[in-house]
Each structure stands twice: as C-alpha cells, then as structure tokens.
KELUMDO-186167 format. One line per 3 residues: number of its first residue (from 1); for each residue x, y, z of N, C-alpha, C, O. Coordinates in steps of 0.001 Angstrom, whole numbers, plus 524288, in hexadecimal, padded with zeros to 5 digits. Example, Ala and Ser with C-alpha at 12.3 -4.5 7.8 and 13.67 -1.06 7.14 Angstrom:
2
1	83386:7E9C6:81E78:8300C:7EE6C:81E78:83390:7F31C:81E78:8379C:7F309:82111; 83232:7F736:81BA8:83566:7FBDC:81BE4:83264:8001E:81EBE:83461:80472:81F67
This chain:
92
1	B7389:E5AC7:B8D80:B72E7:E5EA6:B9192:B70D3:E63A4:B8F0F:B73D1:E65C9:B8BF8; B6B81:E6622:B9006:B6C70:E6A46:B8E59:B6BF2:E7022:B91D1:B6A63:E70C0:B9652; B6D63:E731B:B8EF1:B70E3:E789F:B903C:B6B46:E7B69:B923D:B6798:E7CD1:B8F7C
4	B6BE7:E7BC4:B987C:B6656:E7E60:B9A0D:B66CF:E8454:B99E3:B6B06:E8569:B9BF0; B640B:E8931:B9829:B63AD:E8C64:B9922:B63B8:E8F07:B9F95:B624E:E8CE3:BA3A6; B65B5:E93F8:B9ED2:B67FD:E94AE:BA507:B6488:E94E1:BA808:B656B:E934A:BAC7B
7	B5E40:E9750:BA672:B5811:E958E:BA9C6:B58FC:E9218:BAB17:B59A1:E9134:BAFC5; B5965:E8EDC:BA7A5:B5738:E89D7:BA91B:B5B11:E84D6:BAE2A:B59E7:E8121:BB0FF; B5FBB:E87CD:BACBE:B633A:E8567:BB076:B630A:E88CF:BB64B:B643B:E871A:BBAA1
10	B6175:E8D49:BB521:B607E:E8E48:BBBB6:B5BD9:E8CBC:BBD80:B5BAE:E8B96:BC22B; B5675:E8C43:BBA04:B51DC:E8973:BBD16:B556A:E8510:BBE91:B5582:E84BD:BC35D; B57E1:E8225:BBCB6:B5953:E7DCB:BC02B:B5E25:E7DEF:BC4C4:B6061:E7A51:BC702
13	B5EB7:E8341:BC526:B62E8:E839E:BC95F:B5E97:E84A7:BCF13:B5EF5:E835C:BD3B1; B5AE2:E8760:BCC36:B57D1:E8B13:BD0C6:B5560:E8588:BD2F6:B5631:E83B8:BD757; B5180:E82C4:BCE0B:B50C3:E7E36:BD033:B538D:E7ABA:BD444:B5116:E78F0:BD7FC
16	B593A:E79A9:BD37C:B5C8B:E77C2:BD92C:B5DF5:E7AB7:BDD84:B6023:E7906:BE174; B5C6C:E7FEF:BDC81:B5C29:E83C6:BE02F:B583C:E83C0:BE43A:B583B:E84F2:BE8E2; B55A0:E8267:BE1BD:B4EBA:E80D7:BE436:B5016:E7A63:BE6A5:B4F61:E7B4D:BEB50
19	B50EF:E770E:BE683:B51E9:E7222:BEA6B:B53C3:E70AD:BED48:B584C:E7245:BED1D; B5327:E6E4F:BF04A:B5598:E6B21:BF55B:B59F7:E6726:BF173:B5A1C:E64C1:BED48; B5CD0:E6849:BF58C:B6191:E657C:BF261:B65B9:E67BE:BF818:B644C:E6B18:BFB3C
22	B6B7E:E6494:BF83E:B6EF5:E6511:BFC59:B6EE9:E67A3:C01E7:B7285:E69D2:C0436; B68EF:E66A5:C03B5:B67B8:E67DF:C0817:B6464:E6C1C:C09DE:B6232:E6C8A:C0E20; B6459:E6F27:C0600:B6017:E73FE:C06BD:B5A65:E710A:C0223:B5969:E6D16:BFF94
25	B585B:E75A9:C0366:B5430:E75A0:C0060:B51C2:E79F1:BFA21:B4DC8:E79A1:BF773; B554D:E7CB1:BF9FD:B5771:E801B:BF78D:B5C28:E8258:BF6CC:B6001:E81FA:BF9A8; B5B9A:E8556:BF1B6:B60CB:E8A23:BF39D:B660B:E8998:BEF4A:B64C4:E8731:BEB54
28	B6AF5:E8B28:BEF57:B6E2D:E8C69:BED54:B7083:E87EC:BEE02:B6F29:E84FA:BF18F; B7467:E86C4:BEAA8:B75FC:E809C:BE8E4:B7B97:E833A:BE627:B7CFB:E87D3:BE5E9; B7D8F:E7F83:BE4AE:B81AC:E7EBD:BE0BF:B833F:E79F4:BDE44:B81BB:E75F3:BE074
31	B8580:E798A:BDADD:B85A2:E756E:BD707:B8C42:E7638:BD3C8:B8E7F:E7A62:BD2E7; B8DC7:E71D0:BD2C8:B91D3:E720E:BCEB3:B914A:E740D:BCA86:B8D5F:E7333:BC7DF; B9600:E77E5:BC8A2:B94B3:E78DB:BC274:B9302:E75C9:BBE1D:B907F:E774D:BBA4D
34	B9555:E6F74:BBF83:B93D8:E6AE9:BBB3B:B8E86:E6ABB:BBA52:B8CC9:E6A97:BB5D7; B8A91:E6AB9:BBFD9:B84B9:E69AD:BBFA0:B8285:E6F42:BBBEC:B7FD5:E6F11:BB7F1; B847F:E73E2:BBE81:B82FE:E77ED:BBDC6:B8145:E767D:BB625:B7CF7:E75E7:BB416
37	B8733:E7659:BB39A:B87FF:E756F:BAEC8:B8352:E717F:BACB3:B7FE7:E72C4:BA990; B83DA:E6D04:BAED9:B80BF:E6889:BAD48:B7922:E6A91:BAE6F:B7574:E6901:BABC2; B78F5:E6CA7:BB10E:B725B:E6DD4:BB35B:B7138:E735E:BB093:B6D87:E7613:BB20D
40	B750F:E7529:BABE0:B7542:E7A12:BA93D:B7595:E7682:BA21F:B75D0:E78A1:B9DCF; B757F:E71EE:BA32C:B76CA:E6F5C:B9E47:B7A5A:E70DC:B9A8E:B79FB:E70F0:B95C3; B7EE3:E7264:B9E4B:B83EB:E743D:B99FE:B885D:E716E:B9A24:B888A:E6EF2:B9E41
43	B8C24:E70B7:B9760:B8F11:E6FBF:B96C6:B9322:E7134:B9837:B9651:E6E6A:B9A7F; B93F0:E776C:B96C0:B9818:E7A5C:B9C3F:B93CE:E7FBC:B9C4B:B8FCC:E8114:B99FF; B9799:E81E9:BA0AA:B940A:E864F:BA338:B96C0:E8A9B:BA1BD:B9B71:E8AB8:BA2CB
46	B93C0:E9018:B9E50:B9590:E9340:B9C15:B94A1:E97B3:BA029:B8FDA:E9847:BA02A; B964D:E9A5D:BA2DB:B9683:E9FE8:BA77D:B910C:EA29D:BA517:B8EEB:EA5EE:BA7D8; B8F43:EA197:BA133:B8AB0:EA5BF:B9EBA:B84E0:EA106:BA029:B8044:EA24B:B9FA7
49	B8666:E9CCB:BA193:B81F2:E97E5:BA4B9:B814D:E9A10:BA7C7:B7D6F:E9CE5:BA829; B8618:E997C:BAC78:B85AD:E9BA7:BB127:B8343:EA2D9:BB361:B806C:EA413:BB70F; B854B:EA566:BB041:B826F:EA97D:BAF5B:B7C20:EA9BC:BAE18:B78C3:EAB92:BB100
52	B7B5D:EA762:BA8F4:B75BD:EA806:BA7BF:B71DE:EA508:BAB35:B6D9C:EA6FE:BAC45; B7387:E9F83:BAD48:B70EE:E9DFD:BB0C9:B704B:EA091:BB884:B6C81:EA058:BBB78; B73C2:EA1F3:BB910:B7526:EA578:BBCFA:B6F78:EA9CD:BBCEB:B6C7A:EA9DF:BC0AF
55	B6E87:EAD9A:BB79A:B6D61:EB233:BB731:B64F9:EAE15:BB962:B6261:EAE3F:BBD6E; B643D:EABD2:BB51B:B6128:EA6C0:BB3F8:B5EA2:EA6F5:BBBA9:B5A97:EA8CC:BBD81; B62D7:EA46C:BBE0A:B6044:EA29E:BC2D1:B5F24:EA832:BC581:B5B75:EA83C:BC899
58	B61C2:EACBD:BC4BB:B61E5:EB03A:BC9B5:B5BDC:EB2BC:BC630:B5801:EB473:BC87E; B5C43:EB274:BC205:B5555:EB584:BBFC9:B50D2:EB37A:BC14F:B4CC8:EB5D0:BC27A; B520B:EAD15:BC13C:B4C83:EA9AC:BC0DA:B4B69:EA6A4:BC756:B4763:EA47F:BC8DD
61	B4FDA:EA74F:BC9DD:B4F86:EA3DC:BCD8A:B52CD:EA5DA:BD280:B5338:EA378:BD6A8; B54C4:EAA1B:BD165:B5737:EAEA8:BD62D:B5B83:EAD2F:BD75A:B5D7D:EB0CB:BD9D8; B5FF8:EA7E4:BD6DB:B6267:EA613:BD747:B67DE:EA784:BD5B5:B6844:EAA1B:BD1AC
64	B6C52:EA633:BD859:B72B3:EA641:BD4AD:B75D8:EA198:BD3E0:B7608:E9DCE:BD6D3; B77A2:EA20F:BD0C4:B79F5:E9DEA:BD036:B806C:E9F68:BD16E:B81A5:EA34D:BCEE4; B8376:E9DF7:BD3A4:B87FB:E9E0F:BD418:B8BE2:E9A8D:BD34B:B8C7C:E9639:BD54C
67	B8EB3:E9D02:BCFEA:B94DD:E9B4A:BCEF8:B99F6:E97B2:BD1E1:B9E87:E9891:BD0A4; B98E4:E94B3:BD4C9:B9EF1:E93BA:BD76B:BA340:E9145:BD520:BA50E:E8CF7:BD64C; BA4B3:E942C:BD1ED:BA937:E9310:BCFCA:BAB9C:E8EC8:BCB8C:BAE0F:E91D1:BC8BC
70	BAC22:E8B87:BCA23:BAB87:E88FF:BC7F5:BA993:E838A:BC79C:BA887:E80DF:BC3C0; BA956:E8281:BCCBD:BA6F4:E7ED2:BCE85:B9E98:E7DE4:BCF46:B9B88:E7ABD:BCD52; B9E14:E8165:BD227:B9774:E8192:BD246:B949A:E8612:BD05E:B96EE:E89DA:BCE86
73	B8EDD:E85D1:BD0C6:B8BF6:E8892:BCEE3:B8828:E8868:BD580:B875A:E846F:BD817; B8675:E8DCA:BD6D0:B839C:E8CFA:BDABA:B7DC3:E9129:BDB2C:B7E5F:E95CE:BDA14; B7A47:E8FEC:BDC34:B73DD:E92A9:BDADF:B7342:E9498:BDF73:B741B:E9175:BE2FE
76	B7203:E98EB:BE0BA:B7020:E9A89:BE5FE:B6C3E:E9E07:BE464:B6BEA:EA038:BE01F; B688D:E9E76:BE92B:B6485:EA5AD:BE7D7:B674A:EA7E0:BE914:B6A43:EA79D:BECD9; B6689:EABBA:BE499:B6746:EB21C:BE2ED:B6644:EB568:BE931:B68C1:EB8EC:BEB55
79	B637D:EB3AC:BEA1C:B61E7:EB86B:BF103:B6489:EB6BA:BF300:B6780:EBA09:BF4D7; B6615:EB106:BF489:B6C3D:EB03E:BF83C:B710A:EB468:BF62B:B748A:EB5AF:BF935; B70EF:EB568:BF365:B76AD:EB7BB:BEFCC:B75CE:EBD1E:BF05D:B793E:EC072:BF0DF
82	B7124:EBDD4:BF041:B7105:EC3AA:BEF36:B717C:EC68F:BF655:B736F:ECA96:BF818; B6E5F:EC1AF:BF8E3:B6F4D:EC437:BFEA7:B75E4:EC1BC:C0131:B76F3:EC24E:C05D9; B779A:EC08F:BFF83:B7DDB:EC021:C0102:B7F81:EC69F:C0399:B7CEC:ECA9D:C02DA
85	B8362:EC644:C0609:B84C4:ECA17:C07A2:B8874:ECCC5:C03E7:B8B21:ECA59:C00BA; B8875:ED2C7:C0489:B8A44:ED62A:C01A6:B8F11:EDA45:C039A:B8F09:EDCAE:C07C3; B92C8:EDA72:BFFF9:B9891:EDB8A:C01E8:B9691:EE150:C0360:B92DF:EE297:C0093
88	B97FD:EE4FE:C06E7:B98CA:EEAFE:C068E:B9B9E:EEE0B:C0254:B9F45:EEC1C:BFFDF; B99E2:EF2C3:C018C:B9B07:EF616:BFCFB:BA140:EF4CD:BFD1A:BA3E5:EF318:BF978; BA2DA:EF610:C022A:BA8FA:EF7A8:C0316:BABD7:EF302:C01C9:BB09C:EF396:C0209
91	BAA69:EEEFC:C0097:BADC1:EEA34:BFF1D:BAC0A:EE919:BF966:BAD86:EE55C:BF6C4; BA93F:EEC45:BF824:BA88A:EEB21:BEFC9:BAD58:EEE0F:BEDFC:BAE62:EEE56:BE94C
C-alpha cells in the first residue's frame, strides 16, 4: 500500500465528488473512516492527514472535508458551508 500524499488523496476525493454514485449526480458524500484510511494508503490515520488533506481540498478544489466523529469522513463544497446560516452577535 503506499502512503499517498495529501494532494494527491484529495484529487481523489474531489474526483468522487464529481460522480454519480447513490442517486445524485454529484456532490457531497461520506465514507467510513476505514476507506478514508485505506484510499489515503495508510495504515492508521494521524489528525495532521486529516488536517493537511482537509487544507489540500479547500485550496485546489474549494471543498471540506468533515470530521464525524469517529466513525466517518464526509466531503462537501466549501460554498455549501460557508452559506449555512449564521448565529447573531448576541448569542456568540
């Protein structure tokens, strides 16, 4: 197996980002941490992967990658996230 650089593992996230797959034709997905690990050619997953590849997709491909917990890894666009709604001053 070898150990893909974090480019190179988000061209291939963006790439499944880009296909038809579970009913759409695009778009934001999620995946198990196991695949995540395995399609990153690692062995275990160090928080500084997830980070550097994270930084990787949102530069080259506008994208985020998100965290759920210990279980999945999930890719969405960056403009979905960023247009989410926003708390008021008075509740920060």
């Amino acid at each position: 197996m070898d150990v893909l650089p974090a480019d190179e593992v988000a061209e291939k996230l963006a790439d499944l980002h880009s296909k038809a797959f579970g009913g759409k034709t695009r778009g934001r997905f999620s995946m198990p941490r196991e695949d995540f690990r395995e399609l990153s050619g690692r062995q275990r997953l160090d928080p500084v992967v997830i980070t550097d590849v994270n930084a990787a997709l949102f530069q080259n491909h506008n994208l985020a990658l998100v965290e759920c917990g210990k279980t999945a890894i999930g890719v969405i666009d960056a403009g979905k996230v960023i247009a989410w709604r926003k708390p008021p001053k008075k509740f920060l």
